[in-house]
C-alpha positions in Angstrom: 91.2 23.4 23.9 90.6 20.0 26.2 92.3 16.9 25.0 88.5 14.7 24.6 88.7 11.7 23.1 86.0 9.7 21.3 86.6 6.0 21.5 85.4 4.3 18.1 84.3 0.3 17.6 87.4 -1.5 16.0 86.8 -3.0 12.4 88.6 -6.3 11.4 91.3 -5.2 9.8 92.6 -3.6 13.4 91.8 -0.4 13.3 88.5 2.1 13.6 85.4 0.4 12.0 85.2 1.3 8.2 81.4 2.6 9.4 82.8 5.0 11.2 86.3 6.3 9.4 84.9 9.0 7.9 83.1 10.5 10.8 87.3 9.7 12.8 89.2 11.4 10.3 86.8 14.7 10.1 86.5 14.6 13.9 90.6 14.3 14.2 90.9 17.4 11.7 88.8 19.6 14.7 91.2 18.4 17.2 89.6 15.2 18.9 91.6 12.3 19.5 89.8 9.2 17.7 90.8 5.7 18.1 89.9 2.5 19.2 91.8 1.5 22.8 91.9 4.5 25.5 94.4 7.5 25.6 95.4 7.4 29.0 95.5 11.3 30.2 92.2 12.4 28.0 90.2 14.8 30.3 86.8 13.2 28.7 86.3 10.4 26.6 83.3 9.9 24.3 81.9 6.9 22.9 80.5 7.0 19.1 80.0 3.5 18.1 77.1 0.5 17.2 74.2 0.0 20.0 74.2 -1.7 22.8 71.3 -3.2 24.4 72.3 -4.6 27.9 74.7 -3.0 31.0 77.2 -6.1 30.1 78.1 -4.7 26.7 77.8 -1.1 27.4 81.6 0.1 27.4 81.7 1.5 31.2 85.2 0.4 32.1 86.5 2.9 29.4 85.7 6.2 31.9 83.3 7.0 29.4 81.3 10.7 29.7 78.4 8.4 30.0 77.4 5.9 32.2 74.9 2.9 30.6 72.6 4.4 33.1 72.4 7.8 31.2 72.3 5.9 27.6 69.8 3.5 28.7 67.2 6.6 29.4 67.8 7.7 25.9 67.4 4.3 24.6 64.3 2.8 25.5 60.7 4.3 24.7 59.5 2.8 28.1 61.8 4.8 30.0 61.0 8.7 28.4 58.0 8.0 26.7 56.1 9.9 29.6 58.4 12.7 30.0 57.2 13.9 26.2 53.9 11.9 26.0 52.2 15.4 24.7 54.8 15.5 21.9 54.8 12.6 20.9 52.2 9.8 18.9 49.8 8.1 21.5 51.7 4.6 22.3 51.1 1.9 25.1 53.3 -1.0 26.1 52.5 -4.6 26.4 55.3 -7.1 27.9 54.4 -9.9 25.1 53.0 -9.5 21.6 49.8 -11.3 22.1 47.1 -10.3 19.5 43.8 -10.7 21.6 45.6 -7.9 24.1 46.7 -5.9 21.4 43.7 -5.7 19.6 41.4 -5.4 22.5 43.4 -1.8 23.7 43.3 -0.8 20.0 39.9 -1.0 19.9 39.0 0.7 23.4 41.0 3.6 21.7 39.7 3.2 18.8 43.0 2.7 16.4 42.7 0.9 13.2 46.1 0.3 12.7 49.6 0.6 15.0 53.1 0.5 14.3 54.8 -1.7 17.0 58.4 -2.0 17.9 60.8 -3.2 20.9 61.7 -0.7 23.2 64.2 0.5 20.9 64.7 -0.8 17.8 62.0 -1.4 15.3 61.4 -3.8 12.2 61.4 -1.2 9.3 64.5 -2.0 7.8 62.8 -5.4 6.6 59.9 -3.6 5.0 57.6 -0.5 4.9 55.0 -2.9 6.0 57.1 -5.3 8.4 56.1 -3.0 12.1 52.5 -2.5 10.8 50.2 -4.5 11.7 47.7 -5.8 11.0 49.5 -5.3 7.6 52.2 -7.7 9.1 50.5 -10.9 11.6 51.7 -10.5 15.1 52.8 -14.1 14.8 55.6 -12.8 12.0 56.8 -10.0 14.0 57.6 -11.9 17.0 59.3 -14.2 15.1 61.5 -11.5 13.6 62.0 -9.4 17.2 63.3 -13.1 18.5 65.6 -13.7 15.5 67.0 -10.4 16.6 66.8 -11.2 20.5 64.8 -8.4 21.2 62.0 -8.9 24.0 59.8 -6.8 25.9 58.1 -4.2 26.5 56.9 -3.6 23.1 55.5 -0.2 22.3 52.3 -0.2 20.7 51.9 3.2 18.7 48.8 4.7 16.6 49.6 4.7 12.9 50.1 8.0 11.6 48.7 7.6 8.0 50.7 11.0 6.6 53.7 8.9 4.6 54.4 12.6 3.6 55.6 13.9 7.0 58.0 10.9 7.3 59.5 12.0 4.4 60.9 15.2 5.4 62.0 13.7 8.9 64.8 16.0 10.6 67.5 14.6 13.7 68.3 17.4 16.2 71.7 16.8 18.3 71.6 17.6 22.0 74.5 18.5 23.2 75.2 19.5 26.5 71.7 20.5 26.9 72.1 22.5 23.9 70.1 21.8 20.8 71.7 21.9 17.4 70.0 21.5 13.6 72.1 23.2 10.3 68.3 24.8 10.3 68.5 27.7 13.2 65.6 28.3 13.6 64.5 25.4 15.7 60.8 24.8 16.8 60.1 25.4 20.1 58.4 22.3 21.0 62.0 20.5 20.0 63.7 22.9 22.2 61.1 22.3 25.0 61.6 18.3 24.9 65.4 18.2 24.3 64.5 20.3 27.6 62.8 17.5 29.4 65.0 14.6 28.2 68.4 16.8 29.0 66.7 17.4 32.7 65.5 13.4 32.9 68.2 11.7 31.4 71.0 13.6 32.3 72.7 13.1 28.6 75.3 14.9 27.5 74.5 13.8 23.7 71.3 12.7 22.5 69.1 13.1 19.1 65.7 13.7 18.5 63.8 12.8 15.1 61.0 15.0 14.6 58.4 14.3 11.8 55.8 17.2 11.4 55.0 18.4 14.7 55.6 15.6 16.4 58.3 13.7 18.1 59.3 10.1 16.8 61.7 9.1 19.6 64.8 10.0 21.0 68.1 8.0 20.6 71.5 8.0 22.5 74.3 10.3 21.0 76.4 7.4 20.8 75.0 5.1 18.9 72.9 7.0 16.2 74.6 8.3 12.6 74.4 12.5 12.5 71.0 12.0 10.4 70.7 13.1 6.3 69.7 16.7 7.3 73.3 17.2 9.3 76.7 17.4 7.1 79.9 16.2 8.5 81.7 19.4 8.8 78.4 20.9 10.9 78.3 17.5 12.7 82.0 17.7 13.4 81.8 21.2 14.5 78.8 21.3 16.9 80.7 18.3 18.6 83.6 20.4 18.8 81.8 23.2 20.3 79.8 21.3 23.2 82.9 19.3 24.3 86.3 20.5 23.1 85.7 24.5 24.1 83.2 23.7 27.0 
């Protein structure tokens, strides 16, 4: 067994973010080392932790897995968008939210309606409502993306008006190229993007969200929670397969 170490955010009390001390004590039980400051002679360390949206935070001077370069292309729509454009729902990118641009694209493709959100983070946990527009006014979602000092490109996507298939939305881990859902039987147009984004991005953990047959986006393995559809134990375990046996 390799001596891997994931390397947690610390909370304010001193020690591993309360966020994350269940996910540390299950992963120490299958043999990783977990804490917050490095352990010198780990042969890998792992980062599991909040997001990061610049090079300057990203934790590189940890000898992470990972380099910001890696996360970065598992971060941002821009950046994969085209490598699973067929899989995914029809989206372009403007640099500003201006209404007269985004309405005049919407209507050469002949959308009603679009969810919009920053490269990677959208407004949804405000509202159902707060992304859509023109449910929500441009003018209050740049308002809200600049509270939050998120900035362009924004990614304009077609509204997919089937609530039902969000409902039932399922995270796949990627691990070492390797795709992993409690579900075995995995569809073969996940298997064929965690494919393209393993072969793009270089990753060595990523998720995909899936929603019917489609993909929602891809997020880096180290800053996304194991999903509602993945138990600890299964989380802890596939981890444990992909980097402490590999």
């Amino acid at each position: 067994m390799r001596k891997v170490q994931i390397l947690y955010p610390i909370g304010p009390d001193g020690n591993i973010h309360e966020y994350f001390i269940e996910e540390a004590i299950a992963m120490s039980k299958y043999g990783f080392i977990t804490d917050t400051i490095d352990v010198p002679d780990a042969e890998l360390k792992l980062y599991r932790g909040f997001m990061f949206l610049s090079a300057e935070k990203y934790p590189s001077n940890h000898g992470l897995r990972q380099s910001w370069d890696e996360y970065r292309k598992t971060l941002n729509l821009s950046e994969y968008y085209t490598i699973i454009r067929d899989l995914t729902f029809p989206t372009f990118f403007v640099d500003k939210l201006e209404q007269r641009t985004i309405e005049k694209r919407m209507s050469e493709l002949g959308w009603r309606k679009a969810f919009i959100k920053s490269n990677s983070k959208s407004l949804f946990g405000l509202s159902d409502t707060a992304p859509i527009w023109p449910d929500t006014p441009i003018e209050n979602m740049s308002k809200e993306f600049a509270v939050r000092n998120l900035c362009g490109p924004f990614a304009v996507r077609k509204f997919i008006d089937n609530p039902q298939i969000f409902y039932n939305e399922q995270r796949y881990w990627v691990l070492n190229g390797k795709t992993y859902h409690p579900d075995s039987n995995i569809p073969e147009f996940v298997l064929n993007a965690a494919s393209r984004i393993f072969a793009f991005s270089k990753s060595r953990y990523f998720t995909i969200d899936v929603a019917g047959n489609h993909i929602v986006e891809i997020n880096p393995g180290e800053s996304s929670d194991r999903g509602g559809d993945n138990p600890l134990d299964f989380f802890c375990s596939i981890f444990a397969e992909a980097f402490l046996y590999d």
